[in-house]
C-alpha positions as CSV (number, residue, x, y, z in Angstrom):
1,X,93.4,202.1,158.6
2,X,95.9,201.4,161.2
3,X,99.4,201.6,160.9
4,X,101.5,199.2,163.4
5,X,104.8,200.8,164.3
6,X,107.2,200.3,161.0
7,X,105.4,197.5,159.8
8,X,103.2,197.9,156.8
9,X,99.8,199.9,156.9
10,X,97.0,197.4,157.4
11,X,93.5,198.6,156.4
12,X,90.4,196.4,157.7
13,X,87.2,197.3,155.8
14,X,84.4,195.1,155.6
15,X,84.0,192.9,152.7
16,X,80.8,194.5,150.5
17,X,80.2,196.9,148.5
18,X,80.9,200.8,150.0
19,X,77.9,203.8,149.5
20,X,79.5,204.9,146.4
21,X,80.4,201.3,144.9
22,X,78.3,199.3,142.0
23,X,77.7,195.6,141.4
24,X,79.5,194.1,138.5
25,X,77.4,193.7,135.7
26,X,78.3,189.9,135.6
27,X,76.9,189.6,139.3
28,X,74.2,191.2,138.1
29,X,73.0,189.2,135.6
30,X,73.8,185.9,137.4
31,X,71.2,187.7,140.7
32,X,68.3,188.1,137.9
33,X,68.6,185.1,136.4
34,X,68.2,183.3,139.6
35,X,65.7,185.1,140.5
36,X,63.7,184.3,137.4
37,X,64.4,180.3,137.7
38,X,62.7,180.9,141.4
39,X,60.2,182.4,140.6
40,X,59.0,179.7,137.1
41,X,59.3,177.2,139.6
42,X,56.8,178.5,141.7
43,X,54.5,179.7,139.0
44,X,54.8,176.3,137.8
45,X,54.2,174.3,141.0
46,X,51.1,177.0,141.5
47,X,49.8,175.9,138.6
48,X,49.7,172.3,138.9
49,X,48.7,172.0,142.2
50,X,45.5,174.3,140.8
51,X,44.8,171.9,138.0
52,X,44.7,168.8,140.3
53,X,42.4,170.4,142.9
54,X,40.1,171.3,139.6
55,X,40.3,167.8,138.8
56,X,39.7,166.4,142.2
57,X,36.7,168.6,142.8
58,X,34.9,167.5,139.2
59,X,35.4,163.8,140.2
60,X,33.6,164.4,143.4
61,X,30.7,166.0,141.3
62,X,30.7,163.9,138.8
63,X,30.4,160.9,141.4
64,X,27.7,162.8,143.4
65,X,26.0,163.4,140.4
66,X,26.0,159.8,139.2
67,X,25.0,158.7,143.0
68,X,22.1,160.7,142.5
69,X,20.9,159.4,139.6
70,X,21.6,155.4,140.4
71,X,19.8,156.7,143.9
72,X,17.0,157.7,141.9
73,X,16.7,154.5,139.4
74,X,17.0,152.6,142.8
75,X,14.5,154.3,145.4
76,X,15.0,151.3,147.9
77,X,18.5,152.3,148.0
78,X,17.8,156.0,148.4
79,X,15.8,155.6,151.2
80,X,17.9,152.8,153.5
81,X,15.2,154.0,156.2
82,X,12.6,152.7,154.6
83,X,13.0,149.0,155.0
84,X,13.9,149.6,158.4
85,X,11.2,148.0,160.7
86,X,8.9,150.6,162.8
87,X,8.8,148.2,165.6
88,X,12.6,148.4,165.8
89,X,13.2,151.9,166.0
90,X,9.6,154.0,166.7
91,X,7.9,151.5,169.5
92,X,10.7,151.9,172.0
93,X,11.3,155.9,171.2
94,X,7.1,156.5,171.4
95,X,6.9,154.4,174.6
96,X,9.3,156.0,176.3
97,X,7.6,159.7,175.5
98,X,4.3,157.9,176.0
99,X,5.3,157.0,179.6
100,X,7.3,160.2,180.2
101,X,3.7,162.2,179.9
102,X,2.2,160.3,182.8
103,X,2.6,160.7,186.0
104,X,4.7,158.1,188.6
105,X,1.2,156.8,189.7
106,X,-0.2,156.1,186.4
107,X,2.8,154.7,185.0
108,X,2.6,151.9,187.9
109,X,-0.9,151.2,188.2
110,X,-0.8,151.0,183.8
111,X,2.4,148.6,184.3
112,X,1.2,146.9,187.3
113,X,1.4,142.7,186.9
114,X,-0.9,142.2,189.6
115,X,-4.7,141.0,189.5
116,X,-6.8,144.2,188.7
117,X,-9.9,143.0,190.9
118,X,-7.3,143.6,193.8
119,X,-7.4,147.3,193.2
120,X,-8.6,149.6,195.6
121,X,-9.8,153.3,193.9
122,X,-11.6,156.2,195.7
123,X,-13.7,158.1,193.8
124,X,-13.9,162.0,195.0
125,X,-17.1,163.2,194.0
126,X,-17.1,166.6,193.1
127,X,-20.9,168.4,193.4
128,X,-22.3,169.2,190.2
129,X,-19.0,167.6,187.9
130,X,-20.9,164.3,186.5
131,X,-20.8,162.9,189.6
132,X,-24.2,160.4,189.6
133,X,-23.2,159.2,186.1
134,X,-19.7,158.3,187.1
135,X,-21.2,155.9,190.7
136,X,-24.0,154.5,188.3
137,X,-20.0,153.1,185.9
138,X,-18.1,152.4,188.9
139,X,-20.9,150.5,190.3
140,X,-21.6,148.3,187.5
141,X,-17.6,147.7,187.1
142,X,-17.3,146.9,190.6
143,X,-20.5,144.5,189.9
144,X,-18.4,142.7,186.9
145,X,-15.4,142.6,188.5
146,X,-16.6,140.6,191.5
147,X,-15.4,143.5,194.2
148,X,-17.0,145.5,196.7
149,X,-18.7,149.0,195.7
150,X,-19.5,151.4,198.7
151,X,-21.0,155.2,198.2
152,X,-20.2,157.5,201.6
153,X,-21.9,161.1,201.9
154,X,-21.9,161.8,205.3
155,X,-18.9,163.3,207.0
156,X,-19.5,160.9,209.9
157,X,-19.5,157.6,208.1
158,X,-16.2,158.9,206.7
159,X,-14.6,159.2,209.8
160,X,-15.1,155.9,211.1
161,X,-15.5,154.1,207.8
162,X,-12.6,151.2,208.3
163,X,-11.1,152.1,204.8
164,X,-8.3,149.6,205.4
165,X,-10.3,147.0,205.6
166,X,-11.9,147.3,202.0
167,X,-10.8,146.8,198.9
168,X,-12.4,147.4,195.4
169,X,-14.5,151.1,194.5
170,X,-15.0,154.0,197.1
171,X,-17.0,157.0,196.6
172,X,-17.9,160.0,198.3
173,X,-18.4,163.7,198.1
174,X,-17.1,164.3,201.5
175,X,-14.0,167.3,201.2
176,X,-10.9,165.3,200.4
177,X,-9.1,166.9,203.0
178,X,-10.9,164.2,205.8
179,X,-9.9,161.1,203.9
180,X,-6.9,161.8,202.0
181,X,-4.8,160.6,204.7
182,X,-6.6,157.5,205.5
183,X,-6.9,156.6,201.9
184,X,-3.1,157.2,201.5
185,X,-2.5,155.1,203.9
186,X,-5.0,152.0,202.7
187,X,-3.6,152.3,199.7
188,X,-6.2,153.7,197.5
189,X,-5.7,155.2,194.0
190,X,-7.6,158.2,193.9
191,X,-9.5,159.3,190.9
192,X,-11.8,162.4,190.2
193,X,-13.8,164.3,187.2
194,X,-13.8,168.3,187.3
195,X,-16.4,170.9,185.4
196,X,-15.4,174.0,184.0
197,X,-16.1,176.1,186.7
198,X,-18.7,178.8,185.5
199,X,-20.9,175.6,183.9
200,X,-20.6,173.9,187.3
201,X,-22.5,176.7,189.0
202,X,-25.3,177.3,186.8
203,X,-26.0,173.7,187.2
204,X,-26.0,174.3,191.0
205,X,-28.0,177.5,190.7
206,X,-30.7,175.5,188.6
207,X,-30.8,172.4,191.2
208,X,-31.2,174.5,193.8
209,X,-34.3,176.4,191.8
210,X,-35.9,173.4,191.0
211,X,-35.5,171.9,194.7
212,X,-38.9,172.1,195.9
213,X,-38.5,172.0,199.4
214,X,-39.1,174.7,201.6
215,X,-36.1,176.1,203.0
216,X,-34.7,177.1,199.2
217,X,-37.8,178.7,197.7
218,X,-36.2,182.3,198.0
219,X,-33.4,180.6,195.8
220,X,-36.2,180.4,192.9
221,X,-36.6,184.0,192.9
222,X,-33.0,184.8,192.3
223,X,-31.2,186.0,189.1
224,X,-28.1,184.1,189.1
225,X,-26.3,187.5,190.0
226,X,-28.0,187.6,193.5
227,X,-27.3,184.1,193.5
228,X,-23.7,184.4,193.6
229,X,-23.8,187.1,196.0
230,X,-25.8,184.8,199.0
231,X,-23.6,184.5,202.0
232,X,-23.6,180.7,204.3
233,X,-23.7,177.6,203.2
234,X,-24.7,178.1,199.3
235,X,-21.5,179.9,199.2
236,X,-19.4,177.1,199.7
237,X,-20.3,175.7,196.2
238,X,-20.1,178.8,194.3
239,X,-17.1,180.3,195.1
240,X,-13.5,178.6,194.5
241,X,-15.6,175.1,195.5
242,X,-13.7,173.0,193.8
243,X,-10.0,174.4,194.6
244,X,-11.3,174.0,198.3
245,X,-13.2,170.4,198.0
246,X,-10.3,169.0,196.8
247,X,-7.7,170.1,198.4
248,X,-6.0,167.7,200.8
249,X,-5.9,170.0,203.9
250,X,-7.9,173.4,205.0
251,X,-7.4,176.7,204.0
252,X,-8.2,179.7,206.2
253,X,-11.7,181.0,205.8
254,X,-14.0,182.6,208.1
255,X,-17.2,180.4,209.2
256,X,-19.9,179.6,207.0
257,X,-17.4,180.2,203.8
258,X,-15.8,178.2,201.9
259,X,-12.1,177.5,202.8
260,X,-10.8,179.3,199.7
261,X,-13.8,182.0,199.3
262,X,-11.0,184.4,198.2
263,X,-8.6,183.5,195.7
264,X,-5.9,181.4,197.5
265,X,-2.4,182.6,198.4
266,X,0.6,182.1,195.5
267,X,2.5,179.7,198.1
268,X,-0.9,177.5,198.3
269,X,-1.7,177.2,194.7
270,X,1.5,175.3,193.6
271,X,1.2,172.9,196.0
272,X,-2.5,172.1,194.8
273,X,-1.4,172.3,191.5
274,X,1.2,169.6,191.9
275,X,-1.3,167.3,193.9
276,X,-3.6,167.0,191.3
277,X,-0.7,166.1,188.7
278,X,1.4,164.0,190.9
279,X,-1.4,162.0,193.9
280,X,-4.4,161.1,191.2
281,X,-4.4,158.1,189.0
282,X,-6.7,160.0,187.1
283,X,-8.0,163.5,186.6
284,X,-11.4,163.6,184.4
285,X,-13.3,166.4,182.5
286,X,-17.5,166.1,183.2
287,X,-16.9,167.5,179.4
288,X,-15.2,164.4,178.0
289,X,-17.0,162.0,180.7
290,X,-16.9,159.5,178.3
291,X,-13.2,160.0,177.4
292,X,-11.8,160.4,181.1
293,X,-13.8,157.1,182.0
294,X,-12.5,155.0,179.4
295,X,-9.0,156.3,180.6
296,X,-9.5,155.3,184.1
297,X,-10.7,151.8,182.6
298,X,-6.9,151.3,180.5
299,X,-5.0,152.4,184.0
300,X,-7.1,150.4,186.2
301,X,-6.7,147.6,183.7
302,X,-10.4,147.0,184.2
303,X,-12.4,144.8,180.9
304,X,-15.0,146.4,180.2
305,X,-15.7,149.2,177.6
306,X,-17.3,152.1,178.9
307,X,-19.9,152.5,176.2
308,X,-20.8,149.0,177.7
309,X,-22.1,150.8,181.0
310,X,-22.7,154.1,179.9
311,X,-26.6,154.0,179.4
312,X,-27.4,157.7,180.1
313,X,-26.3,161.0,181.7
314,X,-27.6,161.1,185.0
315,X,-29.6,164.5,186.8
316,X,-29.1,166.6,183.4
317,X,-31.4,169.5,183.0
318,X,-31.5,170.4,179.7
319,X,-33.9,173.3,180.1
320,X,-30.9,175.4,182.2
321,X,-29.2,178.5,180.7
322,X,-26.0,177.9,178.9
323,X,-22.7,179.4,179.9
324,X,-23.2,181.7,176.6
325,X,-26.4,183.1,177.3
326,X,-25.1,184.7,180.8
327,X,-24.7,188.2,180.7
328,X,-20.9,190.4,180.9
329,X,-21.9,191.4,184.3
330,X,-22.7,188.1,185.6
331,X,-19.7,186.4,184.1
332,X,-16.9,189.1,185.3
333,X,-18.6,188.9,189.1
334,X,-18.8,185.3,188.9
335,X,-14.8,184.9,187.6
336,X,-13.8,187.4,190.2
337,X,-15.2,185.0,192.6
338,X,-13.4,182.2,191.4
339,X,-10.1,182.8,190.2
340,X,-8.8,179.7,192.2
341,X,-11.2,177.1,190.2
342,X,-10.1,178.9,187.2
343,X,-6.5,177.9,187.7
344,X,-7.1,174.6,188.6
345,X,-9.4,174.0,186.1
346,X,-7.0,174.8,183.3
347,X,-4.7,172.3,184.8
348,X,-7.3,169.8,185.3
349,X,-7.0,170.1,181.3
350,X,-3.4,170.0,180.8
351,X,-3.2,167.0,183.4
352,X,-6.2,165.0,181.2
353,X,-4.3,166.0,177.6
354,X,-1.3,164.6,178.9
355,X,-2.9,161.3,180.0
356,X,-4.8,161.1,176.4
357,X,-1.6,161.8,174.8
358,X,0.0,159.1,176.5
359,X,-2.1,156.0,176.2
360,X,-2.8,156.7,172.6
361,X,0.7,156.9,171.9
362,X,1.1,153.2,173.9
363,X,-2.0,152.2,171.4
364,X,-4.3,151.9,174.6
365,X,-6.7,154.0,173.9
């Protein structure tokens, strides 16, 4: 309080209640009386919002539920998919995978427009992969078809062999690595059939035992071990042979080797390994001879069924050991000597499953 000169003492205290002051009991019972109104409304409001929801979530049951059944008294209705034509929505989706699985090379010799007896194909024959059998088709095709067929085995005729100036089926055994250029450059499409490596080389250890010439009678005294340990020229075809034949340029090796007599370095394999997918318009399996031919029939878009041409395997010895009969010891030296034919056998596989895949999804096989 304050008193102002003779005035009259003025006291300010805040309006409320002091520490030692109570609430009427009228403003007492008008506070708990509103705060009973508040709270029924909201109990109330709670309460109906909770019995629409309830409501609300049985009709969407009961409507699911009766949508089931009138789903399953109507299966045409339940299944819209089903009258939905497979030509409309499969074709296009399984083409496009089909032709996603084969490489830019078969995709435009398959969807080529041109005449097929225009064609030009080289055929790199591997030694001891099915080889005879597959000239003995292409010959006849070539017959059919009207176009030229020409087999070259020497290195020389190779050389100066005007590839340019042919067109229709080319075959030879030579190393790939002399003509791949020049058939690159004629425009050639270059095909080839591979053997699983270990199977390849007893078939070469047995032709060389039954040759009867002079010069290879100490070969019909070996046990295929020994056989695989002879230095020069016989171990060109028995170690890595068919990483190195194929390849489309020379590897380091010393003299009398072959070029890839040990297993080849991990910055050369990738670049084979992506040749064989990516340059050949087909890669075949001596096992499924009949299988890789008929798929180098649908991309060459050539007529004729291969069963058609396919009279009899050619230079088969059916008196040779089989792969299962060779011994631990001669199978562990043999894939020590070979690890690079290994590889690229296994994706001569992969590269021929991917090509069956394909043309039997597009219905041409």
């Amino acid at each position: 309080c304050q008193t102002g000169g003779r005035g009259p003492q003025v006291c300010q205290r805040p309006i409320g209640l002091g520490q030692n002051e109570t609430m009427p009991a009228y403003l007492r019972t008008i506070s708990l009386s509103i705060f009973a109104a508040s709270m029924l409304v909201i109990i109330t409001y709670a309460v109906h919002f909770s019995v629409i929801a309830d409501d609300e979530s049985h009709e969407v049951v009961l409507a699911g539920t009766e949508r089931r059944d009138h789903e399953h008294s109507d299966p045409e209705r339940s299944n819209p998919e089903r009258n939905r034509s497979p030509i409309a929505e499969d074709v296009p989706e399984r083409t496009f995978r089909a032709l996603s699985l084969l490489s830019k090379v078969q995709r435009d010799a398959f969807l080529r427009p041109e005449n097929t007896t225009t064609l030009k194909v080289v055929f790199a024959h591997a030694t001891k992969a099915a080889g005879t059998t597959t000239n003995r088709v292409l010959e006849k095709w070539a017959s059919s078809l009207s176009i030229p067929y020409r087999e070259v085995r020497a290195l020389s005729d190779v050389i100066s062999s005007p590839m340019s100036k042919i067109s229709g089926i080319y075959s030879t055994e030579v190393p790939r690595r002399f003509w791949f250029r020049k058939a690159q450059q004629s425009g050639y499409l270059q095909v080839t059939i591979l053997r699983e490596p270990l199977d390849r080389c007893l078939s070469w250890y047995h032709f060389r035992r039954a040759d009867i010439r002079p010069k290879f009678a100490l070969f019909r005294k070996m046990s295929f071990y020994q056989f695989l340990q002879v230095k020069g020229c016989n171990n060109y075809y028995l170690t890595n042979y068919q990483t190195g034949w194929s390849a489309p340029w020379k590897a380091p090796g010393k003299p009398g080797q072959s070029a890839f007599a040990t297993p080849p370095a991990k910055n050369v394999l990738p670049g084979l390994l992506a040749d064989l997918r990516h340059t050949f318009l087909m890669v075949g399996l001596a096992e499924n001879l009949v299988e890789s031919l008929e798929i180098l029939r649908v991309l060459a878009g050539w007529p004729r069924q291969v069963e058609d041409m396919l009279d009899e395997r050619q230079n088969v010895n059916t008196k040779r050991v089989a792969v299962d009969d060779i011994s631990a010891r001669d199978k562990n030296l043999f894939y020590q000597l070979n690890k690079g034919d290994m590889l690229i056998y296994r994706h001569a596989q992969e590269c021929f499953n991917r090509t069956r895949t394909a043309l039997t999804l597009l219905g041409a096989l």
